[in-house]
KEGU-64567 format. One record per residue (C-alpha): residue in three letters; x, y, z. Coordinates in steps of 0.05 Angstrom, whole numbers, padded with zeros to 5 digits, always signed. Example, Ala and Ser with C-alpha at 12.3 -4.5 7.8 and 13.67 -1.06 7.14 Angstrom:
# residues 2
ALA+00246-00090+00156 SER+00273-00021+00143 
//
This chain:
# residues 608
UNK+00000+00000+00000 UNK+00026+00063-00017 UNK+00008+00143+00008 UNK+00034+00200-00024 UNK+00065+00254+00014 UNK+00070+00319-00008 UNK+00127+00366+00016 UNK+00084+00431+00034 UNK+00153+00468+00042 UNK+00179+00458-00020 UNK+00119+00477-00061 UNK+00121+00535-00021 UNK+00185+00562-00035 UNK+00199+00541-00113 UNK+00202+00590-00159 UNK+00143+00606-00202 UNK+00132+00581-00259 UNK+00086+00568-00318 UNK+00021+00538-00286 UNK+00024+00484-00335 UNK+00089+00455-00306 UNK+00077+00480-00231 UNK+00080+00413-00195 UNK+00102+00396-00114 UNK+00149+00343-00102 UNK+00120+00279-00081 UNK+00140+00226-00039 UNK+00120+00155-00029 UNK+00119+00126+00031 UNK+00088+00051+00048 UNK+00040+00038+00106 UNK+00089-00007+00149 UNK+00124+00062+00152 UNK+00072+00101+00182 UNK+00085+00109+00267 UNK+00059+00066+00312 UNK+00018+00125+00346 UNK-00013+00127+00271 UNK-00023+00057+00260 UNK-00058+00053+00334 UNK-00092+00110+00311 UNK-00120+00071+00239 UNK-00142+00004+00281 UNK-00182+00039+00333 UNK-00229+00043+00273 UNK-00234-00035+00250 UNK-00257-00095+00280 UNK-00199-00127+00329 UNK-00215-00200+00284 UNK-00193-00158+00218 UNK-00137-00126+00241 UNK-00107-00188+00258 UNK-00138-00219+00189 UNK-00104-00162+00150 UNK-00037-00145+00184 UNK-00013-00210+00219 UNK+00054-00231+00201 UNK+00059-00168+00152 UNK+00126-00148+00185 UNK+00151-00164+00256 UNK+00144-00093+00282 UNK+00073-00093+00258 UNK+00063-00160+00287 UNK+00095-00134+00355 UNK+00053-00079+00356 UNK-00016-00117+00348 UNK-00005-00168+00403 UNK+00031-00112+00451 UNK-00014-00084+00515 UNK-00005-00019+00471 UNK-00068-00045+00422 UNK-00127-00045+00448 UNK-00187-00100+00420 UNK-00253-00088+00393 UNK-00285-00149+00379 UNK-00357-00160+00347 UNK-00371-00222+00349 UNK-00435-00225+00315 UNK-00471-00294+00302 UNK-00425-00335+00260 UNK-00411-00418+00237 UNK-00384-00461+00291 UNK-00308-00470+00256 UNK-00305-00391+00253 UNK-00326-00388+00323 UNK-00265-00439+00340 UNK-00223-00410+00290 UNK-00232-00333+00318 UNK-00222-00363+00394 UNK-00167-00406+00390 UNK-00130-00349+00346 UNK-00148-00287+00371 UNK-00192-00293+00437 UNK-00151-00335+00482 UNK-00079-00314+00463 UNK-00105-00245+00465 UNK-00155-00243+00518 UNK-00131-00182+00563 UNK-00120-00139+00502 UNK-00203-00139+00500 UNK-00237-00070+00515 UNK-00294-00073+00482 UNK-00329-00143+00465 UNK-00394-00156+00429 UNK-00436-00225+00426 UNK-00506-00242+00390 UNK-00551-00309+00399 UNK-00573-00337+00468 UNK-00538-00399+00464 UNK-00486-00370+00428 UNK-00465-00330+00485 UNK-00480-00384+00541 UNK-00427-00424+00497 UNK-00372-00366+00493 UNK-00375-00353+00572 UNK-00367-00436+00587 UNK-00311-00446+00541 UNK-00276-00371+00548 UNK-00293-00325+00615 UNK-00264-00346+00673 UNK-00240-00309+00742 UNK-00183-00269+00710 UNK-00199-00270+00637 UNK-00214-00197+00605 UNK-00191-00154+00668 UNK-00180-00100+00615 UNK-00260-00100+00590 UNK-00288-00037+00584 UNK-00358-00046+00546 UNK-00398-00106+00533 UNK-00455-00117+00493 UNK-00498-00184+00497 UNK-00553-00189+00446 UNK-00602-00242+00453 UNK-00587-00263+00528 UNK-00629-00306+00563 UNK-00632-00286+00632 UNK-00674-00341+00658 UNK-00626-00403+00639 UNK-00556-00360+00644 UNK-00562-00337+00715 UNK-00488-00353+00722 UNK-00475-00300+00664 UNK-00502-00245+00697 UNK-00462-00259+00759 UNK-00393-00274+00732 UNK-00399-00197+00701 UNK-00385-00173+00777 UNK-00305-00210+00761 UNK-00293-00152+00711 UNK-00250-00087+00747 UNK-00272-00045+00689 UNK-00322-00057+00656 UNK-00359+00024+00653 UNK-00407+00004+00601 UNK-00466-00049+00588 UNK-00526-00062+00540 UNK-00562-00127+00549 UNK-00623-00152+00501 UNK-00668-00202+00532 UNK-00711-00243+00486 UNK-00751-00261+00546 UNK-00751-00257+00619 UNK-00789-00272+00681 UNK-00742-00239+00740 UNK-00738-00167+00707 UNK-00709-00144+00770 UNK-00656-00202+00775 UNK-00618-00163+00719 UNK-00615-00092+00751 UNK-00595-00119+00815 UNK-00540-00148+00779 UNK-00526-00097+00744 UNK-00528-00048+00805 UNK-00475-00093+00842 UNK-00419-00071+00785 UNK-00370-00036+00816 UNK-00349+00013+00767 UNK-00407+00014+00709 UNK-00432+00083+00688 UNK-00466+00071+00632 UNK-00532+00017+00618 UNK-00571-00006+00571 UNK-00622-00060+00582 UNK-00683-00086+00533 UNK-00720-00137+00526 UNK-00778-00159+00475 UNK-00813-00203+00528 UNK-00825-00200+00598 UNK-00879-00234+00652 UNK-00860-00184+00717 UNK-00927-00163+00745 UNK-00900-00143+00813 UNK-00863-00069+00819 UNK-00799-00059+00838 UNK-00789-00056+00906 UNK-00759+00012+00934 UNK-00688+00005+00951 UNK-00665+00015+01026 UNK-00599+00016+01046 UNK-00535+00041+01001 UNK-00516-00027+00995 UNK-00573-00037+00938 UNK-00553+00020+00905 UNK-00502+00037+00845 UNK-00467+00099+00867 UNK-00425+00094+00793 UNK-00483+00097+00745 UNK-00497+00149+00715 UNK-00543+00136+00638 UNK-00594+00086+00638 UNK-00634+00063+00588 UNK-00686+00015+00591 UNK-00747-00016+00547 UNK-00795-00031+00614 UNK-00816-00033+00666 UNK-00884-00010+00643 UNK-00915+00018+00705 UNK-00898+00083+00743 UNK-00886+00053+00809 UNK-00830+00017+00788 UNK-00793+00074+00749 UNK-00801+00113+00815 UNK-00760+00057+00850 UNK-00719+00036+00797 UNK-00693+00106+00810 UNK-00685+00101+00880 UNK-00632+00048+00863 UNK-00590+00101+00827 UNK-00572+00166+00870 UNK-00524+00187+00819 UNK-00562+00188+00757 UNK-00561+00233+00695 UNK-00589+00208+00639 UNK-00663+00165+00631 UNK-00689+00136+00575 UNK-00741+00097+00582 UNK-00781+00055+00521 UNK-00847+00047+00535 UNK-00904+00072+00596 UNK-00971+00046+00589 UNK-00990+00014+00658 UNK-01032+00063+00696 UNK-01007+00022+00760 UNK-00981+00075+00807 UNK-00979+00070+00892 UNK-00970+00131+00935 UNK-00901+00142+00935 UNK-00861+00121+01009 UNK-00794+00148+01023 UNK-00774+00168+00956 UNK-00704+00207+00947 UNK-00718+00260+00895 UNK-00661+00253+00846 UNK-00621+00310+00847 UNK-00565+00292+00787 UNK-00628+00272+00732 UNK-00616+00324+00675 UNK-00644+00285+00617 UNK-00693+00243+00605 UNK-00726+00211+00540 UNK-00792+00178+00542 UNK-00800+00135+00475 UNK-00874+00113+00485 UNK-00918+00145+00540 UNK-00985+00125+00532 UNK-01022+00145+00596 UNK-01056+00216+00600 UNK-01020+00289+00602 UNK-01049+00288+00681 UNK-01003+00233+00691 UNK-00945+00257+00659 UNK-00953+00314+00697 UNK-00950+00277+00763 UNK-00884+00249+00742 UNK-00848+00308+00726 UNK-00871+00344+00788 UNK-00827+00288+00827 UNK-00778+00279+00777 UNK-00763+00343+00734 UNK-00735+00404+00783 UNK-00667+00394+00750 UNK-00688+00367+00684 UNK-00651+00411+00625 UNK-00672+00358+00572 UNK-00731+00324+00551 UNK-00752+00284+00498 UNK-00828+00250+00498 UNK-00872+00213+00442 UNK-00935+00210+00468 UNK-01007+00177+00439 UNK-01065+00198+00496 UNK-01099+00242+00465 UNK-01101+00293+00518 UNK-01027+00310+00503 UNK-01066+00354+00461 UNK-01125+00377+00490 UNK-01100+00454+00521 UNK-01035+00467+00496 UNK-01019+00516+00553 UNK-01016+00460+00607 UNK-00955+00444+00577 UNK-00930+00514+00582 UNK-00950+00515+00652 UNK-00908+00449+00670 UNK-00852+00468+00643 UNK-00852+00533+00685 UNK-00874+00505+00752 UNK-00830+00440+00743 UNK-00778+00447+00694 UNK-00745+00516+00705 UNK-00688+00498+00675 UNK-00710+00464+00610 UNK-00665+00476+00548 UNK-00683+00431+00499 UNK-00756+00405+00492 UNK-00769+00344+00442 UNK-00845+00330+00439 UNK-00872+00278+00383 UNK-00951+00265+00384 UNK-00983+00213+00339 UNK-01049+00191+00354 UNK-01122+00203+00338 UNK-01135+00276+00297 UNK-01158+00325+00343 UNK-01228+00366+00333 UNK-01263+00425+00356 UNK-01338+00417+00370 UNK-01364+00430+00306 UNK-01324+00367+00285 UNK-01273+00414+00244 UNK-01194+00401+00249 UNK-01154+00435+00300 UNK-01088+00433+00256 UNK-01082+00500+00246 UNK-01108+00521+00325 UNK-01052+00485+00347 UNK-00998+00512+00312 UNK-01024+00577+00330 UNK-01018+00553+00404 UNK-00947+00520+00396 UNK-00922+00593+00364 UNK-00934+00639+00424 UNK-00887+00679+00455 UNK-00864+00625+00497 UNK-00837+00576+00454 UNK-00812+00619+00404 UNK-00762+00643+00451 UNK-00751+00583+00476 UNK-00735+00568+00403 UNK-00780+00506+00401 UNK-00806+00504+00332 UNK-00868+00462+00313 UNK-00899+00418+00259 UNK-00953+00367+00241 UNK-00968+00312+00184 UNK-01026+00271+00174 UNK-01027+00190+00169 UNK-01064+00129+00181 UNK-01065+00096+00248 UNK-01092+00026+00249 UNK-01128-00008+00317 UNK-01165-00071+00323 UNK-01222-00045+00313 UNK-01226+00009+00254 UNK-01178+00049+00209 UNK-01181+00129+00224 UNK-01141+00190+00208 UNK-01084+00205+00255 UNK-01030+00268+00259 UNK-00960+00270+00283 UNK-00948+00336+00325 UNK-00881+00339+00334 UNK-00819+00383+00347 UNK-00784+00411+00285 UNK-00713+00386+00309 UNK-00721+00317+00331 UNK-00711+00267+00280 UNK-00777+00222+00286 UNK-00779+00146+00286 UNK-00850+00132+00280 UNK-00876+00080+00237 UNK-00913+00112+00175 UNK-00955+00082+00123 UNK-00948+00118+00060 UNK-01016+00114+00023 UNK-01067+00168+00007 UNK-01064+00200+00071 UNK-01000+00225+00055 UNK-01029+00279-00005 UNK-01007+00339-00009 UNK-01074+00366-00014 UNK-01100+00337+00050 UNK-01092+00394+00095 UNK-01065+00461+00080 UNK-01030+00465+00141 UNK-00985+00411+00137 UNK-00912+00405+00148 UNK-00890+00409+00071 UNK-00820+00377+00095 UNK-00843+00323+00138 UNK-00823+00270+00102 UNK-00742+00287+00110 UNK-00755+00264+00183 UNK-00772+00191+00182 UNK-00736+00132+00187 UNK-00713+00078+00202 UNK-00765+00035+00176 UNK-00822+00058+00123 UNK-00880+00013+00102 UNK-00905+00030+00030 UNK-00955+00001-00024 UNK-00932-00008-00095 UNK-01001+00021-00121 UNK-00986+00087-00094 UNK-00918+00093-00126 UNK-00920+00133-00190 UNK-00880+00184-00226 UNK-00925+00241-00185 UNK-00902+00217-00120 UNK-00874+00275-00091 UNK-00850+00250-00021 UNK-00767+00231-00013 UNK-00750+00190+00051 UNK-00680+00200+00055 UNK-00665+00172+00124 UNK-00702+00101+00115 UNK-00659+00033+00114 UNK-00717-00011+00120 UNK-00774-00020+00075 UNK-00841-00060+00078 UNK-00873-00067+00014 UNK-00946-00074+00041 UNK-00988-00097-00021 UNK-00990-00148-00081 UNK-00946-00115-00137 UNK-00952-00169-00195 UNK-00996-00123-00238 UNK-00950-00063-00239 UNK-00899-00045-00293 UNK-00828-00070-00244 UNK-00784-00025-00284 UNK-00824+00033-00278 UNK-00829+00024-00208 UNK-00766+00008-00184 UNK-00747+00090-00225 UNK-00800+00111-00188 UNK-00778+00083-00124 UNK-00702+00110-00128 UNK-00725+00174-00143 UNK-00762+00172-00062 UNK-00711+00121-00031 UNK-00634+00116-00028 UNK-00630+00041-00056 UNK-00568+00044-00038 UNK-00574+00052+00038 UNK-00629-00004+00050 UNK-00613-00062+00076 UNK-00676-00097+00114 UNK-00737-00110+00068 UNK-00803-00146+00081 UNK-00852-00172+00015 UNK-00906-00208-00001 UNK-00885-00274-00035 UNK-00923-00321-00090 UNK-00920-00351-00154 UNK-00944-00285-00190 UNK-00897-00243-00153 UNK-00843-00289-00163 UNK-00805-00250-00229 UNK-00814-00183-00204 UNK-00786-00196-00141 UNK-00726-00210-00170 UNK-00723-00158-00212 UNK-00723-00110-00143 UNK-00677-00145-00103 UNK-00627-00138-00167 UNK-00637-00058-00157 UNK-00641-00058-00076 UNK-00561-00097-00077 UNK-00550-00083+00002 UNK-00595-00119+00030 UNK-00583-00156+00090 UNK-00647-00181+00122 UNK-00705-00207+00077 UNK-00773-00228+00105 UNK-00815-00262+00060 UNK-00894-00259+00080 UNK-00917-00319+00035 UNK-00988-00309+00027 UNK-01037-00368+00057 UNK-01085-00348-00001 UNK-01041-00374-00058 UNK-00987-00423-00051 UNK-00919-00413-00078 UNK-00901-00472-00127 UNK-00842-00457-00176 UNK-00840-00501-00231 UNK-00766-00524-00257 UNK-00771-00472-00311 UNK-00784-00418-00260 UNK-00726-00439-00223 UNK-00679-00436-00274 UNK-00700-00369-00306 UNK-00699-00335-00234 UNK-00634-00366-00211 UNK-00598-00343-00277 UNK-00632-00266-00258 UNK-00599-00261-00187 UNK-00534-00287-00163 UNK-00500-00224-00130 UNK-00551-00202-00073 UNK-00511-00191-00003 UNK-00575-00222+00041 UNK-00546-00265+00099 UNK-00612-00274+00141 UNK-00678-00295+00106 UNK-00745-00297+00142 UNK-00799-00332+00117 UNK-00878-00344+00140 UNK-00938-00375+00113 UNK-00942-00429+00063 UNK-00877-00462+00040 UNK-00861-00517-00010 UNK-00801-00554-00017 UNK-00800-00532-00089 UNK-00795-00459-00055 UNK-00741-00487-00009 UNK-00694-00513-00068 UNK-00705-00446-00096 UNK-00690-00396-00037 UNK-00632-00432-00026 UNK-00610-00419-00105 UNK-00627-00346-00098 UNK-00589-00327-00041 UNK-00519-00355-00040 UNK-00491-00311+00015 UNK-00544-00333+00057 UNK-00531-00352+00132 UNK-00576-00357+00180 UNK-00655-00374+00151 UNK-00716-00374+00193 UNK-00777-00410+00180 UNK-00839-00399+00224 UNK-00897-00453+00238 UNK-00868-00502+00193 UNK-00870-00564+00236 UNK-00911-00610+00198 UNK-00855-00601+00136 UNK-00796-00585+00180 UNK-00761-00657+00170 UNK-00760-00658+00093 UNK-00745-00582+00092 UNK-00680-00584+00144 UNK-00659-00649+00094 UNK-00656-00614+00026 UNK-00622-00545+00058 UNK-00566-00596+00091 UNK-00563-00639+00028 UNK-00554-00587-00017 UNK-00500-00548+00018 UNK-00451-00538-00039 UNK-00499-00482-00072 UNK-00498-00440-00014 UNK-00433-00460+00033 UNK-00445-00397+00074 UNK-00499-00418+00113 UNK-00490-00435+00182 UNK-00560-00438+00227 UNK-00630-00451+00206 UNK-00682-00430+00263 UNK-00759-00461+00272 UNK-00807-00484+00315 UNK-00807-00548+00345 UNK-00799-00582+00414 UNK-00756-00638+00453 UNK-00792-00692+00400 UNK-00772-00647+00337 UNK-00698-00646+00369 UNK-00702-00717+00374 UNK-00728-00727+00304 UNK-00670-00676+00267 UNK-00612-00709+00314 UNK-00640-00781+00280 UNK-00641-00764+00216 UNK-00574-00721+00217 UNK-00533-00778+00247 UNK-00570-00832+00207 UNK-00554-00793+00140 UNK-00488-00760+00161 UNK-00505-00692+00137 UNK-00466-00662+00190 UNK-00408-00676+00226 UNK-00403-00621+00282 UNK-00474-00588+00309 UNK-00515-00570+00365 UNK-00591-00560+00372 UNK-00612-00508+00424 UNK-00677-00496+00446 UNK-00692-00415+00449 UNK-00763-00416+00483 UNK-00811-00432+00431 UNK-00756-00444+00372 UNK-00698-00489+00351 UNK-00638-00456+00323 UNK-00591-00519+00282 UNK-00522-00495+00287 UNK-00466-00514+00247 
//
């Protein structure tokens, strides 16, 4: 590798001459010549794994410098085949262990396996940040307790795909000696029972100082949970929807609590209020999407809140998006409240307002909805692009909107024409919501670029079937960074391929990046033969209420291995007899030679 390097002291002093024949004198240098505060500097910014990939054994000083104390490793050790799991820990982990400051795992049994096999009393005394995805709490207790060995570990984020003892995990978490920073979610939970209020110093962490969690859903036990942490700055704090709430005993009002950000509040303003009179004397930031529709009722309560309770708010993030708001003649109060959000007050303040109009869909009906929401917050709410979003529909309406959305956008191919006027710049994940086999693919994929980067997304879900078969794979040839695919197979009409079909469609697309496919509804093991064909990078592939087919699908994936040698885990549902059944056949046909089965609550993950 060579870098030029130009002598700024010599083009500064030569004489002039014609600017045709003007030139600096240039000198090559090579990388391995760069100084080790430079190089350190260069592989702070890669992944520990491929700096040792890339520069191992490239010269000896380079080689001494990687596996000095003077490197520090960053390791991501995402989800990943069992011989580059042994590979990447007899190679890099164990030799290499206290050179680990930052350390990232993914998959429940994944982790369970890299804590039995690698963590022990005085491994990774040099951790500073870990981050377990996919832990499960219940069956790793151990995991949870071992994290108390590490002398430095400041940071955490834990994902739970389920748990039962929600407050098992903060009080380990509030036994860490030296952890400032926290981050624990989790997509299921059973709790019922509150928090109980902490009572002696000994509970609490007098180190942490950001937390951010998904749950508890109830008020009672956010009031406790902060009684645990004296020392807090920063709250974030998913979701509030249980109206729960006891008369608060013995609660220290936290004095350090400057920010907090409140993702989901679904309980009325009333309550809100309530909250932030115990909670917000020192607040100076605050951040709140809320969907009770008295959020909106009298615009000056909020003025009066912030002036009795937040006196020294600075920055005020609010994002509505519920049910659209009338006056009693049944009329819109768009433009009422925009006239209410633009008083003195908050344009001092400099707290700018806007609103756009969507759908919001409940079990029982579809009705108009708005988003109210601060002009400098960057929103994340879930839109459906359809005709609610016309230009036309209110004359009030934030003509910008769009530029704020994202990650994730769900769209129907009916609505996308050359007269679409709306760009989404910020979305990475699409949902294509609607049967597209009738519409002109070529047209529609122009039309598409011109309101999505193509570029930039890499999770898409689609409806799947025979008839939607060739245009899909004309759209995943334009969308090429894909990484996630879910496939929503429609009950109402089978997929079957016929050998043509497979042919045609695996001679269309052989250069898609998508490592994890998803797929529900009906399956056949034509389909099978073919989604393997179509996706040769593919890794890990899901398959949902497939038990009835799951032996003959799990044999043609394993049988035909050579057309996609990257895949490493297939995940379903299925119990101890469906474990019993794959081991059988496995062993009986020898289609693999080193595997486990692990049972994730209500799924099977084969790994190989």
């Amino acid at each position: 590798m060579n870098i030029l390097r130009v002598n700024s002291n010599h083009c500064l002093n030569a004489p002039k001459r014609n600017p045709k024949t003007v030139f600096c004198h240039r000198l090559a240098t090579h990388f391995e010549d760069l100084s080790n505060e430079l190089l350190l500097d260069i592989f702070d910014f890669l992944d520990g794994y491929h700096v040792f990939e890339a520069f191992s054994n490239l010269n000896n000083r380079i080689q001494h410098l990687i596996t000095s104390s003077y490197f520090s490793l960053k390791l991501n050790i995402s989800f990943m085949s069992k011989s580059n799991f042994n590979r990447r820990s007899n190679n890099i982990i164990r030799p290499y262990m206290n050179q680990i400051i930052s350390l990232q795992l993914s998959e429940s049994f994944f982790i369970k396996n890299f804590f039995t096999s690698l963590f022990s009393d005085t491994s990774f005394n040099r951790l500073e940040s870990l981050v377990l995805n996919d832990l499960n709490v219940d069956d790793d207790v151990s995991i949870l307790n071992s994290l108390a060995q590490l002398p430095r570990l400041f940071s955490l984020k834990i994902f739970c795909y389920e748990c039962n003892e929600l407050f098992f995990i903060f009080q380990s978490i509030f036994r860490l000696p030296v952890l400032q920073y926290a981050k624990i979610l989790y997509s299921n939970w059973t709790t019922t029972v509150p928090f109980p209020l902490a009572t002696s110093d000994n509970q609490r962490s007098m180190t942490l100082e950001y937390l951010t969690v998904d749950s508890p859903h109830h008020l009672t036990s956010i009031y406790n949970l902060l009684s645990y942490t004296p020392r807090l700055r920063r709250l974030s704090v998913e979701s509030i929807f249980d109206t729960r709430c006891k008369p608060l005993k013995q609660f220290i009002q936290p004095r350090n609590l400057t920010s907090i950000s409140l993702c989901y509040w679904d309980l009325s303003f009333d309550k809100f209020a309530s909250f932030i009179a115990i909670v917000g004397s020192e607040l100076e930031f605050l951040r709140i999407s809320i969907k009770h529709p008295t959020a909106l009722s009298n615009v000056y309560q909020w003025q009066q809140l912030i002036l009795r309770h937040m006196p020294r708010l600075r920055t005020f993030l609010f994002d509505y998006h519920g049910p659209l708001t009338k006056d009693a003649h049944g009329n819109s109060r768009c433009r009422t409240l925009l006239d209410e959000f633009a008083s003195p007050f908050w344009i001092e303040r400099q707290w700018f307002f806007a609103h756009s109009h969507c759908d919001c869909f409940s079990q029982e009906e579809e009705k108009e909805c708005v988003s109210f929401y601060s002009t400098q917050m960057r929103r994340r709410e879930f839109c459906l692009s359809d005709e609610s979003l016309d230009n036309n529909i209110c004359l009030y309406q934030d003509p910008v909107f769009y530029l704020s959305f994202g990650p994730r956008i769900g769209i129907k191919s009916q609505n996308i024409d050359a007269n679409f006027s709306f760009q989404f710049p910020y979305v990475t994940e699409l949902e294509i919501t609607d049967n597209y086999y009738r519409i002109n693919m070529g047209s529609f994929i122009d039309n598409l670029s011109h309101i999505f980067i193509l570029t930039n997304i890499t999770y898409l879900k689609i409806p799947l079937n025979n008839q939607l078969l060739h245009n899909f794979v004309k759209l995943l040839n334009r969308i090429p960074n894909i990484q996630k695919l879910v496939l929503d197979v429609r009950s109402s009409s089978k997929m079957e391929v016929s050998s043509d079909q497979q042919t045609n469609t695996v001679d269309l697309v052989c250069n898609n990046n998508v490592r994890d496919v998803q797929i529900t509804g009906e399956l056949t093991l034509a389909t099978i033969r073919l989604i393997n064909k179509l996706f040769p990078r593919m890794e890990c592939l899901r398959f949902l209420n497939r038990e009835n087919a799951l032996i003959p699908f799990v044999r043609i994936l394993l049988s035909n291995r050579t057309n996609n040698n990257h895949l490493f885990s297939l995940v379903f549902n299925g119990d101890d007899a469906m474990i019993k059944q794959l081991k059988t056949m496995i062993d009986n046909e020898k289609l693999l030679d080193n595997y486990n089965i692990e049972d994730r609550q209500d799924e099977l993950c084969l790994w190989w």
